[in-house]
Backbone as ProteinMPNN parsed JSONL, in Angstrom:
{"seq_chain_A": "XXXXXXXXXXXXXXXXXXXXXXXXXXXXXXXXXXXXXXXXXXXXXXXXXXXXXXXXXXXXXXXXXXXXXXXXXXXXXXXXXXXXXXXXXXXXXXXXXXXXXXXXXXXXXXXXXXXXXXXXXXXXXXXXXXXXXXXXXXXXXXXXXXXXXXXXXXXXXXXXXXXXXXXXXXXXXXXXXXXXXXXXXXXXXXXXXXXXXXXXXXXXXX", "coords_chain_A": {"N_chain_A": [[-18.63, -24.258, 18.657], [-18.9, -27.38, 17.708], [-20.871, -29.097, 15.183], [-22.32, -31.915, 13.735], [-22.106, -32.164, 10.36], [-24.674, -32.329, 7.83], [-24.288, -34.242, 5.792], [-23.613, -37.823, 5.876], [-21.137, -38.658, 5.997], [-18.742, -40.479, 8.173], [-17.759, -38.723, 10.956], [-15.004, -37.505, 13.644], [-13.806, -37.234, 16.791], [-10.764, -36.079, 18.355], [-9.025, -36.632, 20.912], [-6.143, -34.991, 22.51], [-3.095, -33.547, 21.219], [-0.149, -34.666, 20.746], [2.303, -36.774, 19.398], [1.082, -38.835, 18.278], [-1.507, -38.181, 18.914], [-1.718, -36.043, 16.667], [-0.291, -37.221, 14.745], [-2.978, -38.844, 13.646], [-5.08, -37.413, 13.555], [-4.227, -35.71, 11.197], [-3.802, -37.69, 9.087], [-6.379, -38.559, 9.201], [-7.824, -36.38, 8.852], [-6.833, -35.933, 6.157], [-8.038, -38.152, 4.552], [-9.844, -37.152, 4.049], [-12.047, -36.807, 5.945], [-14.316, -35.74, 7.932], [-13.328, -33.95, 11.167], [-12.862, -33.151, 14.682], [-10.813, -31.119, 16.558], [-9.15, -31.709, 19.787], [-6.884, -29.81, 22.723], [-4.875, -28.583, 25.147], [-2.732, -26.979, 24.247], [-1.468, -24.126, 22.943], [-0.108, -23.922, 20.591], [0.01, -26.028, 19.376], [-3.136, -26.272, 18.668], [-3.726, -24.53, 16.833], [-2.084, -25.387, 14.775], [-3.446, -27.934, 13.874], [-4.79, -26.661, 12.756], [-4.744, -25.756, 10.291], [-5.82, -27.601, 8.968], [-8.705, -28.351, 9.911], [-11.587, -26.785, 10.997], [-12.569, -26.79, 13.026], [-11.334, -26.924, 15.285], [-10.134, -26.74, 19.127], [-8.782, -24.826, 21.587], [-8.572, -26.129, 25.127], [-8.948, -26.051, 28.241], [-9.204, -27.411, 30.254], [-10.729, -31.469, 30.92], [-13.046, -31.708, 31.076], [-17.089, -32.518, 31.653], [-18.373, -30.661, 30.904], [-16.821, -28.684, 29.735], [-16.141, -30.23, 27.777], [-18.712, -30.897, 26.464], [-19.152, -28.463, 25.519], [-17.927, -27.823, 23.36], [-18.742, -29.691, 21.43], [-17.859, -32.148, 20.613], [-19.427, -34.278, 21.788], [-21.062, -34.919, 19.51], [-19.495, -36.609, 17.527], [-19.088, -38.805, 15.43], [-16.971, -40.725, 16.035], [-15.045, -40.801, 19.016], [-11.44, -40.121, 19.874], [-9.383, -40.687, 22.554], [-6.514, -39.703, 23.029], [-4.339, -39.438, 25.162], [-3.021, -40.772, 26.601], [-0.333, -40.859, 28.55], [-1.2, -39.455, 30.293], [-2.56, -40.825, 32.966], [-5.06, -40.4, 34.947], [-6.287, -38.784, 33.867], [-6.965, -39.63, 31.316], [-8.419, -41.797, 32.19], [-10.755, -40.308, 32.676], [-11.474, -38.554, 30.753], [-12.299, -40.563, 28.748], [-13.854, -42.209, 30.396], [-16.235, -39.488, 30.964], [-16.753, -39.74, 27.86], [-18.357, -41.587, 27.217], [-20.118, -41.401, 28.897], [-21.294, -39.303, 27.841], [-22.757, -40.227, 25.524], [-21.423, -40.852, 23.205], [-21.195, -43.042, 19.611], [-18.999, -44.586, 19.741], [-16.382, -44.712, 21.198], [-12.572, -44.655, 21.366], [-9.304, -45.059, 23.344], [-6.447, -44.351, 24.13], [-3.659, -46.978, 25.524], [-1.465, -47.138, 28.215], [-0.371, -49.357, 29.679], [-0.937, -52.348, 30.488], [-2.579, -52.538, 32.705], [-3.866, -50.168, 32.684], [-5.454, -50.48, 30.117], [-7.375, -52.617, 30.779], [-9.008, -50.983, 32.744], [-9.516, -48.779, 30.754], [-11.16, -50.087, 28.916], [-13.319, -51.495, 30.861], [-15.015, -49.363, 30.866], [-16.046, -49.424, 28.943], [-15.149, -48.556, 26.671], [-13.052, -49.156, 23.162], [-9.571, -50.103, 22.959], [-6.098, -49.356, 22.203], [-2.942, -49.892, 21.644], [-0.296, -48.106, 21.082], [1.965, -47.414, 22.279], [4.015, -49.593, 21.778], [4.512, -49.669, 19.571], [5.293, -47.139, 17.789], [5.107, -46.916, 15.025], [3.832, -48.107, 13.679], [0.581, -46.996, 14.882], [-2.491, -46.162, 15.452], [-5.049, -46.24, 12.889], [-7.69, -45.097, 11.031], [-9.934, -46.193, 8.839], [-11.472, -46.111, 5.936], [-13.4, -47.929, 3.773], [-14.613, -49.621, 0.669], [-16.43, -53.013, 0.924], [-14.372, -55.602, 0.294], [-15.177, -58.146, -1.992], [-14.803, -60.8, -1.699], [-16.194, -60.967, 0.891], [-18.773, -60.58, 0.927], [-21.899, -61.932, 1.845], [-21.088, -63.189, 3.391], [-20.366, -63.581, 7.505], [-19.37, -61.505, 9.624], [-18.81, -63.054, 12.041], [-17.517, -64.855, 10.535], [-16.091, -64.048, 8.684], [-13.656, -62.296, 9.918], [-12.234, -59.97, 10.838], [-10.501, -59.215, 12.694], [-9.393, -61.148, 14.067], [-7.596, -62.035, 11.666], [-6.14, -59.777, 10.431], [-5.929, -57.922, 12.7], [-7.893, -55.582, 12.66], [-10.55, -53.712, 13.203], [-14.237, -53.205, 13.36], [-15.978, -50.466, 13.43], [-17.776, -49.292, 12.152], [-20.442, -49.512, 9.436], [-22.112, -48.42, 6.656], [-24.483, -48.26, 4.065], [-26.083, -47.366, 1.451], [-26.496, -44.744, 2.464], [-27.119, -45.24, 5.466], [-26.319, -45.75, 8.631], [-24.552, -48.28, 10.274], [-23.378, -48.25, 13.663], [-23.734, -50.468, 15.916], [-22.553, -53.423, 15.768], [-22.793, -56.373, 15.015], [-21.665, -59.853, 15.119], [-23.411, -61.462, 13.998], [-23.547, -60.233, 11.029], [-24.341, -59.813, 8.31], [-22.451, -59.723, 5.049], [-23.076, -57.121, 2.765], [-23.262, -56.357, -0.732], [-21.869, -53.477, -2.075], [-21.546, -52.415, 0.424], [-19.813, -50.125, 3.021], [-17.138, -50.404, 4.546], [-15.943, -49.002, 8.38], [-12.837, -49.362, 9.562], [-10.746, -49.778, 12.161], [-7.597, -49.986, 13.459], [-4.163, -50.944, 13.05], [-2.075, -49.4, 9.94], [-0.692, -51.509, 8.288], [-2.006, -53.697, 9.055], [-4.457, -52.589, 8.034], [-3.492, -52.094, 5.16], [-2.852, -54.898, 4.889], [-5.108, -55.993, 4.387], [-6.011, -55.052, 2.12], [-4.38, -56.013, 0.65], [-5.179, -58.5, 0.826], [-7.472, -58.556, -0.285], [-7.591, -58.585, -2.43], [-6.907, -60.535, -3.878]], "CA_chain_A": [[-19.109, -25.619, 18.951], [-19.168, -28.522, 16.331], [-22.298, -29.835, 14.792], [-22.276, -32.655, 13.112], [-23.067, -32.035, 8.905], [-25.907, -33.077, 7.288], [-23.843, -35.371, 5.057], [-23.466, -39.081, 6.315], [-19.758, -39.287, 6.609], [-18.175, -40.253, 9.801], [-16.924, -37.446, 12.338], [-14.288, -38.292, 14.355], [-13.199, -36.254, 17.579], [-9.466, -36.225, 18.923], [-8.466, -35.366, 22.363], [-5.394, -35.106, 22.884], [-2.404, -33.732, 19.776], [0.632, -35.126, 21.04], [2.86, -37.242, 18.414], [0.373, -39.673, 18.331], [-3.015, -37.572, 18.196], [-1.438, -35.243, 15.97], [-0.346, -38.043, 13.563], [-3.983, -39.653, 13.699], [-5.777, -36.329, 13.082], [-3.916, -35.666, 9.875], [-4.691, -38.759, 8.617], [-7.592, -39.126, 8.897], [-8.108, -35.369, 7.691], [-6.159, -36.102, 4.582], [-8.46, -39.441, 3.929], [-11.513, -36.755, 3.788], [-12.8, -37.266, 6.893], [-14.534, -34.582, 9.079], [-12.388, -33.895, 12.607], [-12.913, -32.025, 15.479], [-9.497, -31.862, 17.684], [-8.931, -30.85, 21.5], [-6.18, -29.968, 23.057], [-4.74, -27.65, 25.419], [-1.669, -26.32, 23.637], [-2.789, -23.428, 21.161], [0.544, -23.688, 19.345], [-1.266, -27.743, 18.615], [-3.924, -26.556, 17.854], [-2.756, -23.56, 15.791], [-1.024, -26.463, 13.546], [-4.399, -28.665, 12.992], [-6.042, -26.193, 11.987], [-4.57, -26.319, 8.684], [-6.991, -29.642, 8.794], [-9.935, -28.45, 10.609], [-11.695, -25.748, 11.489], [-12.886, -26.888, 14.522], [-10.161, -27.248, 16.255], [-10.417, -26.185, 20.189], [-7.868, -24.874, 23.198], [-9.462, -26.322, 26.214], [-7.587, -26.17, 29.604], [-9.403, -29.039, 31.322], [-11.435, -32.32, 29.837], [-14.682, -31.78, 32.135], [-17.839, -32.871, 30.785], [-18.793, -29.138, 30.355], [-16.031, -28.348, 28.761], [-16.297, -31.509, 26.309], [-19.956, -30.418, 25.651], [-19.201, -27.002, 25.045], [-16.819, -28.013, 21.461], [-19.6, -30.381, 20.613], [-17.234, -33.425, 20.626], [-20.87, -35.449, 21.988], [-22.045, -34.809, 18.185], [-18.741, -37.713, 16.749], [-19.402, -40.741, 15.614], [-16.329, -42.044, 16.992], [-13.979, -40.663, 19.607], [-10.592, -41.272, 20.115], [-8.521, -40.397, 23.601], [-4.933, -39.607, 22.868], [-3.73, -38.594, 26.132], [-2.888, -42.308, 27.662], [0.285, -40.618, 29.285], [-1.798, -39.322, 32.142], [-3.663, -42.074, 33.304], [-6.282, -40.022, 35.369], [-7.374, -37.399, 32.768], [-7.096, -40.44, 30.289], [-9.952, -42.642, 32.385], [-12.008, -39.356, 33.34], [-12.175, -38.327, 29.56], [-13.035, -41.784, 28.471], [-16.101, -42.083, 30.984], [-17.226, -38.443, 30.034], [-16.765, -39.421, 26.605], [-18.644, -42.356, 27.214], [-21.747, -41.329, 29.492], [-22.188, -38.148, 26.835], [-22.957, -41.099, 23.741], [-20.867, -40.943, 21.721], [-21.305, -44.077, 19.96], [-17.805, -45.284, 19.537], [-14.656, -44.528, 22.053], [-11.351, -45.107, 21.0], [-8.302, -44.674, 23.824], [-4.498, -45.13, 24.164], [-3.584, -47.106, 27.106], [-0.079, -47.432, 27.998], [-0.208, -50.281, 30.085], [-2.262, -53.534, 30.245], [-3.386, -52.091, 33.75], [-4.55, -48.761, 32.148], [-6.234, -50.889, 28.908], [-8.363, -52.57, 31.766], [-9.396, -49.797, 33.335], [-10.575, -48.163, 30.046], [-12.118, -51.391, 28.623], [-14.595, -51.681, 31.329], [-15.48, -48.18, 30.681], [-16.796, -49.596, 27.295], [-13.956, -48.222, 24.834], [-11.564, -49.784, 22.895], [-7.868, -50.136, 23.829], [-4.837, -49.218, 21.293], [-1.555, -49.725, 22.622], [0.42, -47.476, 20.334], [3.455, -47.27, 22.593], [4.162, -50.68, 21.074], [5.064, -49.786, 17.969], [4.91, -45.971, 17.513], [5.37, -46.549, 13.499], [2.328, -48.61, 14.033], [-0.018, -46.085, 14.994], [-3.919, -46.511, 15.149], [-5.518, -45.595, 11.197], [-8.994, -45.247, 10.634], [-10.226, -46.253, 7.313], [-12.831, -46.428, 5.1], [-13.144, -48.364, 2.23], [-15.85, -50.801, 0.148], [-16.282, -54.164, 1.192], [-14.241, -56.763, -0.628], [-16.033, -58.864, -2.883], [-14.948, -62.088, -1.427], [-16.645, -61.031, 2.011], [-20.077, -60.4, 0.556], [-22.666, -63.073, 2.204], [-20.386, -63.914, 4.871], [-21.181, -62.855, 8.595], [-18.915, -60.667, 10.396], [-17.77, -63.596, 12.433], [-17.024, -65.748, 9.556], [-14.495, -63.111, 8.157], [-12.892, -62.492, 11.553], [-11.244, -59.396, 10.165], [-10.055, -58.943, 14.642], [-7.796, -62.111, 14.393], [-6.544, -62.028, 10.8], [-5.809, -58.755, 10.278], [-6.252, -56.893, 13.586], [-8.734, -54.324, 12.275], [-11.94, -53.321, 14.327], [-15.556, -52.565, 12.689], [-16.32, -49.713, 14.256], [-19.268, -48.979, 11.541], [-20.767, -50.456, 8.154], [-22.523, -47.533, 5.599], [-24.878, -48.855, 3.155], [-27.571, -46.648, 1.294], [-26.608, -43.627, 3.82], [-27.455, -45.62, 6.569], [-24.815, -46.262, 8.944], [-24.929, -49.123, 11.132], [-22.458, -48.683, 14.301], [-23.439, -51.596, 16.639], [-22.198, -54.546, 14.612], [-23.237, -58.0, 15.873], [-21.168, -60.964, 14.759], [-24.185, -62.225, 13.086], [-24.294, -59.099, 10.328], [-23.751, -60.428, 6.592], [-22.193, -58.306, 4.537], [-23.654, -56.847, 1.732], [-23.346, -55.785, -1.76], [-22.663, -51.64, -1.507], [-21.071, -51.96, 2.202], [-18.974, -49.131, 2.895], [-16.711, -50.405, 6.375], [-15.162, -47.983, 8.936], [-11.92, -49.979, 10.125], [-9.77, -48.951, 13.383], [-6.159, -50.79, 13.464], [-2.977, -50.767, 12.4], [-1.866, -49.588, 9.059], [-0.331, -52.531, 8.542], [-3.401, -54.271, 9.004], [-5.528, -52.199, 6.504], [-2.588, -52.567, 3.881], [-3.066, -56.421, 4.795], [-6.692, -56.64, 4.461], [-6.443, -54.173, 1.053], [-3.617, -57.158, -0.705], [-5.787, -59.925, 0.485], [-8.945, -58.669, -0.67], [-7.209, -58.289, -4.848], [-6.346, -61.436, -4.873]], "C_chain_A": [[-19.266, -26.399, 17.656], [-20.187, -29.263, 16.577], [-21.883, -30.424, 13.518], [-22.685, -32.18, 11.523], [-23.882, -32.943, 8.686], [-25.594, -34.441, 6.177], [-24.203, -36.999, 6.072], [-22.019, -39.253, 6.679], [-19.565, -39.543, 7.679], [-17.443, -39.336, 10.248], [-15.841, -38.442, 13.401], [-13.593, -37.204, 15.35], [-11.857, -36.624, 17.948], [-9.217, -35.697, 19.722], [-7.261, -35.547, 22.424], [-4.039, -34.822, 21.48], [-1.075, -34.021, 20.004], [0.997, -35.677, 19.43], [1.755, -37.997, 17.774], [-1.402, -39.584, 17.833], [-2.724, -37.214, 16.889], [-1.686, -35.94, 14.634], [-1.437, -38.764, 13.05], [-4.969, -38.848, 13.062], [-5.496, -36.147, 11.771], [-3.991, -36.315, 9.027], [-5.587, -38.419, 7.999], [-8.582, -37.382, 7.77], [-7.829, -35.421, 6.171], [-6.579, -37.288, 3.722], [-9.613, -38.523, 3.381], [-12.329, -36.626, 4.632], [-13.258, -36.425, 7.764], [-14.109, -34.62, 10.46], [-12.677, -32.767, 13.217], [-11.767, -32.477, 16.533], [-9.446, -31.024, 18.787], [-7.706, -30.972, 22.015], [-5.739, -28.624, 24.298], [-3.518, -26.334, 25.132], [-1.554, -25.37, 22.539], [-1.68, -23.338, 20.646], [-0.094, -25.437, 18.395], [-1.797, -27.465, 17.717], [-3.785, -25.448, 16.627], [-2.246, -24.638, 14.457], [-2.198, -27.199, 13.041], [-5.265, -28.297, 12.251], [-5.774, -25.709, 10.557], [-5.517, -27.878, 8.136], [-7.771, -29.609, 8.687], [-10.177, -27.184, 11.059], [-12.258, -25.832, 12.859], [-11.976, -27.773, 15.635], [-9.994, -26.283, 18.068], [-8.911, -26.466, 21.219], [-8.997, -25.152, 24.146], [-8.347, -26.782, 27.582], [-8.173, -27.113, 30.483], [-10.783, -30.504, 30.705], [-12.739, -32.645, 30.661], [-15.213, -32.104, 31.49], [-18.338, -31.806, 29.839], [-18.328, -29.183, 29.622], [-15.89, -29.104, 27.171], [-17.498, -30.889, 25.729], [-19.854, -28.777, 24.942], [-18.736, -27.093, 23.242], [-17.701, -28.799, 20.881], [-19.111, -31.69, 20.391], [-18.746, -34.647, 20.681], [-21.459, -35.708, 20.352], [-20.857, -35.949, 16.977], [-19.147, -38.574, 16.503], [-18.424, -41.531, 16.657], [-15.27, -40.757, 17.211], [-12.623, -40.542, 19.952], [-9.349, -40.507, 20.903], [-7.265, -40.682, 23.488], [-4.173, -39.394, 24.28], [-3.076, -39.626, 27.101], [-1.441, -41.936, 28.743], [0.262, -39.969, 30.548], [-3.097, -40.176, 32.512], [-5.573, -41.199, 33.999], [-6.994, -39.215, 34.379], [-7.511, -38.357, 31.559], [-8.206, -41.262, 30.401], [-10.744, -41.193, 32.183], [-12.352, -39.05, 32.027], [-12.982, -39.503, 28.676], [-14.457, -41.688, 28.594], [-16.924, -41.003, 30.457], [-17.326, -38.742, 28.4], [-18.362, -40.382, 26.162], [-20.148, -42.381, 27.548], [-22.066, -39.947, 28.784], [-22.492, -39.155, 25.646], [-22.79, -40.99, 23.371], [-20.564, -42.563, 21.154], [-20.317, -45.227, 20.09], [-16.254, -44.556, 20.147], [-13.982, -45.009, 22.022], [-9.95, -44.597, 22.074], [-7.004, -45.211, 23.852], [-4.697, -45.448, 25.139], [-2.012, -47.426, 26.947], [0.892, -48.196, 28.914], [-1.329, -51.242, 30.056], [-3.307, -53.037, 31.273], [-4.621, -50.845, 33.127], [-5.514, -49.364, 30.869], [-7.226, -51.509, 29.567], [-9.236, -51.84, 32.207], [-10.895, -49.409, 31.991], [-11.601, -49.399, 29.503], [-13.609, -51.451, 29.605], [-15.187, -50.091, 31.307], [-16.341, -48.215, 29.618], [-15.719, -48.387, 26.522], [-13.493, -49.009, 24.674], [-10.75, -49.231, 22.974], [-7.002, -50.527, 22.32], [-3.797, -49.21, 22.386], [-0.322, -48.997, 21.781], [2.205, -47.471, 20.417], [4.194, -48.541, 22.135], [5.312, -50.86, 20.221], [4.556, -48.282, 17.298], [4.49, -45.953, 15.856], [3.53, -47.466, 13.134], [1.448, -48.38, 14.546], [-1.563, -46.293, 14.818], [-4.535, -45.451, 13.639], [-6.867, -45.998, 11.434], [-9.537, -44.935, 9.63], [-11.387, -46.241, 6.75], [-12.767, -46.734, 3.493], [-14.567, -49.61, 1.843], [-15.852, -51.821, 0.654], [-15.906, -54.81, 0.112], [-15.412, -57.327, -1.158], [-16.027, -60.422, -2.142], [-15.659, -61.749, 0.212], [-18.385, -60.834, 1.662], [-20.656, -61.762, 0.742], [-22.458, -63.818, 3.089], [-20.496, -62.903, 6.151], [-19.102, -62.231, 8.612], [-17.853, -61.791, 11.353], [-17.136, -64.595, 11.83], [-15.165, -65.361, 9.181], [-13.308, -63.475, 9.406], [-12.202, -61.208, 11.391], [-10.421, -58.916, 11.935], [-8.751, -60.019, 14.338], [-7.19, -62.211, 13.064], [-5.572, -60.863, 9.948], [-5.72, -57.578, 11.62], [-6.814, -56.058, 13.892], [-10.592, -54.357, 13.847], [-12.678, -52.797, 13.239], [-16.02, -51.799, 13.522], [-17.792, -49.025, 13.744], [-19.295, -49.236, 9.954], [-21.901, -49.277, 7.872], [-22.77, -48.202, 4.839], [-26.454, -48.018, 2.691], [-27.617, -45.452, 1.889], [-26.881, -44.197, 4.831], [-26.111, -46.378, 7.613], [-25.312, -46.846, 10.301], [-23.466, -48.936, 12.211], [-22.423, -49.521, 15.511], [-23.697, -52.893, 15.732], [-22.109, -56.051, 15.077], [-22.629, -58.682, 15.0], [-21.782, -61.888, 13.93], [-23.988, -61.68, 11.456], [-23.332, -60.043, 9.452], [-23.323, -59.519, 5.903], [-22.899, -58.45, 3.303], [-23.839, -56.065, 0.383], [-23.069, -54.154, -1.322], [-21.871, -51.42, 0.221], [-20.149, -50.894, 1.95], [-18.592, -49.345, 4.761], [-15.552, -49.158, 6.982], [-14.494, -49.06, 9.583], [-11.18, -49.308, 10.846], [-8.995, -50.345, 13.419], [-5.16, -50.251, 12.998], [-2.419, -50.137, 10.747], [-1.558, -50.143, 8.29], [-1.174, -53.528, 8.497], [-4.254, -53.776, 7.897], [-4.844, -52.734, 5.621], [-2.883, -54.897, 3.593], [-4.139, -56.705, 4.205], [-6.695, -55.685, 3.124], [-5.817, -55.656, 0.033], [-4.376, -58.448, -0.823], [-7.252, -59.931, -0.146], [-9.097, -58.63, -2.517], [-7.059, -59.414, -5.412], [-7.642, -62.411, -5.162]], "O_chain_A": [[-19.779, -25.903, 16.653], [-20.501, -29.891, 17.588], [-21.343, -29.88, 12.555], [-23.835, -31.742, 11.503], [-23.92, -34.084, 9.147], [-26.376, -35.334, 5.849], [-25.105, -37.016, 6.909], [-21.722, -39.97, 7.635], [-20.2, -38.865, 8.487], [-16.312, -39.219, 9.777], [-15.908, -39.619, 13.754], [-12.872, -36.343, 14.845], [-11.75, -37.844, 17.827], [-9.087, -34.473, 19.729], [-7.117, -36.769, 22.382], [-3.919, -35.771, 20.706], [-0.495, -33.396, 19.116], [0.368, -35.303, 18.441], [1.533, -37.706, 16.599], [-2.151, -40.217, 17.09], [-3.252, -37.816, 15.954], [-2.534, -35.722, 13.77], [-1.188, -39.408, 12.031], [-5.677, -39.309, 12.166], [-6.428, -36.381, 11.001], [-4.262, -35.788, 7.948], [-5.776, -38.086, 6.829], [-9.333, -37.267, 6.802], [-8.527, -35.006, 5.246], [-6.04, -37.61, 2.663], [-10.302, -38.912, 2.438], [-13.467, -36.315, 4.28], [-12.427, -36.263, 8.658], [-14.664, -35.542, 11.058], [-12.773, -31.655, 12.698], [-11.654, -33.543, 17.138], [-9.661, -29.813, 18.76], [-7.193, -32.087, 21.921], [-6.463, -27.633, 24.212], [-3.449, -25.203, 25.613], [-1.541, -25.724, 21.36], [-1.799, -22.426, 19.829], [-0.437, -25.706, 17.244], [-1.631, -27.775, 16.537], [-3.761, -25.847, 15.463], [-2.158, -24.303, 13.276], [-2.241, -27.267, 11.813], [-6.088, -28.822, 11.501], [-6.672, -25.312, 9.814], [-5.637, -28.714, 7.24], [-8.338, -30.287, 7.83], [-9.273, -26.46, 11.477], [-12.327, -24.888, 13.646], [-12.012, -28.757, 16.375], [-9.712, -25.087, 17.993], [-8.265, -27.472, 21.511], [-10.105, -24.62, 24.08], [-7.386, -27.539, 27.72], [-7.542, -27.558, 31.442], [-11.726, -30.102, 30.024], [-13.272, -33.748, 30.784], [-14.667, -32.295, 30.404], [-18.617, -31.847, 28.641], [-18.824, -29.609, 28.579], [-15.66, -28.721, 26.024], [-17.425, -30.373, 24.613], [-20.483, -28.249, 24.024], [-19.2, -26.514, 22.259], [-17.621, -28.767, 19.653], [-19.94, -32.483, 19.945], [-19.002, -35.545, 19.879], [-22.225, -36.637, 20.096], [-21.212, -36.12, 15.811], [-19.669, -39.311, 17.34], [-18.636, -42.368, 17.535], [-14.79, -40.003, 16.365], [-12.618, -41.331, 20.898], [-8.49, -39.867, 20.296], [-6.828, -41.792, 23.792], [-3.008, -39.074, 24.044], [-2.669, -39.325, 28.223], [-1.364, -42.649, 29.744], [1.077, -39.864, 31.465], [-4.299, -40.036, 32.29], [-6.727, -41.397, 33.621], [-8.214, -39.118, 34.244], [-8.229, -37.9, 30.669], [-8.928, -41.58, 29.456], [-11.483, -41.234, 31.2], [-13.557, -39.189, 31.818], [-14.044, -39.339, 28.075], [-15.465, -41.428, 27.937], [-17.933, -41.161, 29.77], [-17.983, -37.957, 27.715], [-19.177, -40.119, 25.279], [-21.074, -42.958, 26.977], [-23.121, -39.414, 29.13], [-22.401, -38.557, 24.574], [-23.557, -40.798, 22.427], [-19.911, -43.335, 21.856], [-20.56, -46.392, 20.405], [-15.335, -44.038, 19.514], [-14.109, -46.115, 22.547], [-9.412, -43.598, 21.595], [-6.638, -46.362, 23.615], [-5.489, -44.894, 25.901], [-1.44, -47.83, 25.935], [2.105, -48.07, 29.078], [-2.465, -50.972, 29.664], [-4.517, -53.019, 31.047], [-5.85, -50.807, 33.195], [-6.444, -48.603, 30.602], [-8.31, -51.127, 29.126], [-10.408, -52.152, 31.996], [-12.121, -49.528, 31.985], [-12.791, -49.431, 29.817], [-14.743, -51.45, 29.126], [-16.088, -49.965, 32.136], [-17.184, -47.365, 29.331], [-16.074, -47.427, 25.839], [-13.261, -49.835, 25.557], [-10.749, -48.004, 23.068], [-7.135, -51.509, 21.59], [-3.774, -48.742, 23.524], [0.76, -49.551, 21.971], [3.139, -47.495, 19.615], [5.398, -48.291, 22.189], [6.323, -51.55, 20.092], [3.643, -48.213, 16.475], [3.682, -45.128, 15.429], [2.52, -47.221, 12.476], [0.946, -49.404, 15.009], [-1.8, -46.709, 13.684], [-4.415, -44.234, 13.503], [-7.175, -47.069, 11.955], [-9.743, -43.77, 9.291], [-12.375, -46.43, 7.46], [-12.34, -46.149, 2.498], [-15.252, -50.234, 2.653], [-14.773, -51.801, 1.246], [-16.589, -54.837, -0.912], [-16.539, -56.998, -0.789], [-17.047, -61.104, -2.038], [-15.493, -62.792, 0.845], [-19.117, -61.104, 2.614], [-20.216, -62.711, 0.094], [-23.107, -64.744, 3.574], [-20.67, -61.693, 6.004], [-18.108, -62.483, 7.93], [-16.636, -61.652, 11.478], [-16.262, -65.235, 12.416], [-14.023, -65.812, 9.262], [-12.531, -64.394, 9.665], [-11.161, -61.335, 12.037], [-9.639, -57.972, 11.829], [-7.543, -59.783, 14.37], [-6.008, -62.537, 13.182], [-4.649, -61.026, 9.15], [-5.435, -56.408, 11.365], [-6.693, -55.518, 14.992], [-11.161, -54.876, 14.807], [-12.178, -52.126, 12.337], [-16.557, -52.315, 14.502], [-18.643, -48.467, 14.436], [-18.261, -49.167, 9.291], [-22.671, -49.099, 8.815], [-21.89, -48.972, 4.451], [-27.528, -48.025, 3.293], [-28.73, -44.927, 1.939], [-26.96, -43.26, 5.627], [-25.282, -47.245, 7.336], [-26.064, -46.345, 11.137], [-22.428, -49.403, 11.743], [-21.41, -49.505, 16.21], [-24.731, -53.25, 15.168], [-21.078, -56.596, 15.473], [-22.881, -58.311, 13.854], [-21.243, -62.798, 13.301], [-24.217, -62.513, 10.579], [-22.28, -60.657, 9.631], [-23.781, -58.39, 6.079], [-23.275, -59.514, 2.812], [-24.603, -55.1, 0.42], [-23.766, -53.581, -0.484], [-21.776, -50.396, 0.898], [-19.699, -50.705, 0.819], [-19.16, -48.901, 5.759], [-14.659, -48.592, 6.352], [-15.22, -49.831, 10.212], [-10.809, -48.213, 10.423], [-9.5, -51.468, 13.414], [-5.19, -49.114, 12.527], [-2.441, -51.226, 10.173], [-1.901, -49.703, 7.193], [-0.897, -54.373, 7.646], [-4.681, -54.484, 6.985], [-5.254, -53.779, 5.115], [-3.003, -55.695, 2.663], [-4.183, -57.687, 3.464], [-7.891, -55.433, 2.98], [-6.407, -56.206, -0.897], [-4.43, -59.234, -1.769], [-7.97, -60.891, -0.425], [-9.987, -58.638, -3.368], [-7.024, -59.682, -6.613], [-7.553, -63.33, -5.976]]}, "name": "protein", "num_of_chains": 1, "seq": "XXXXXXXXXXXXXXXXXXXXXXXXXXXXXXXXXXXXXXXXXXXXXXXXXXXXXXXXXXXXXXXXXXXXXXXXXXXXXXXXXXXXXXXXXXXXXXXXXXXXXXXXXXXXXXXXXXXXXXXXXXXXXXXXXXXXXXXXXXXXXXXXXXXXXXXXXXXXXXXXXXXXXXXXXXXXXXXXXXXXXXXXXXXXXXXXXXXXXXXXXXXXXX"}
């Protein structure tokens, strides 16, 4: 079972290791980032666990079964499996009514991004633009965003990115109100595009 460390970093669970998980997991392992991945394919998970040591075969995405790997103990979520629509809502909701405080799913139609949306997650559409792939970053806050709110920036419509959580002091803030100023020391967790980070890294040098 995975328990969260005593550090501060963000955790990040992965259900699902398809092209898509797979490529998301490694990532984000290779940024530094603590991962716990699920799947039911043990040659999968066999492969992430060059990443992670808590890497789990699990043959069905019950709540049990979710609680059993400890997944409830992530900061943030993120449902790979959008090619079966039913086991793609049902892990959602369980992901959702165990608190975890940030759920991330593929949907792989507008119908299916509905669906999960009112579930309270956010909606990647990956199939899109496979090369364009959901990245989850972490990096300082620019300088030119310091003193400006959250909806000033906009970083949603000019870059595409998502604040999924703001680190400052060890303290990590992940419900992020439109009011929040940023501040000297921020340390933001961004979900988007790569493409988008790279955007929001050239415009923040100049």
């Amino acid at each position: 079972m995975f328990n969260k460390s005593k550090n501060d970093n963000m955790t990040y669970g992965i259900v699902g290791l398809g092209r898509f998980g797979m490529a998301l997991a490694i990532d984000l392992a290779e940024s530094g980032s603590e991962i716990i991945a699920l799947d039911s394919n043990e040659e999968k998970v066999q492969a992430i666990r060059e990443y992670t040591e808590n890497a789990f075969i699990v043959k069905n995405l019950e709540k049990k079964t979710l609680i059993e790997t400890g997944i409830q103990n992530c900061d943030v979520a993120i449902v790979c499996i959008g090619e079966h629509m039913d086991t793609s809502i049902l892990t959602t909701l369980n992901l959702v009514s165990m608190g975890v405080p940030k759920v991330i799913s593929k949907a792989m139609s507008s119908e299916h991004g509905v669906i999960l949306k009112k579930l309270g997650a956010e909606i990647v559409f990956p199939e899109k633009d496979i090369s364009e792939k959901i990245n989850v970053s972490k990096m300082n806050v620019p300088d030119k965003m310091i003193d400006k709110s959250v909806e000033e920036v906009n970083l949603r419509k000019h870059f595409g990115l998502n604040i999924i959580a703001i680190e400052n002091n060890e303290n990590v803030n992940d419900v992020i109100s439109p009011k929040y100023i940023f501040r000297q020391d921020d340390i933001l967790f961004l979900s988007g595009s790569k493409d988008g980070i790279l955007q929001l890294s050239v415009w923040a040098k100049k």
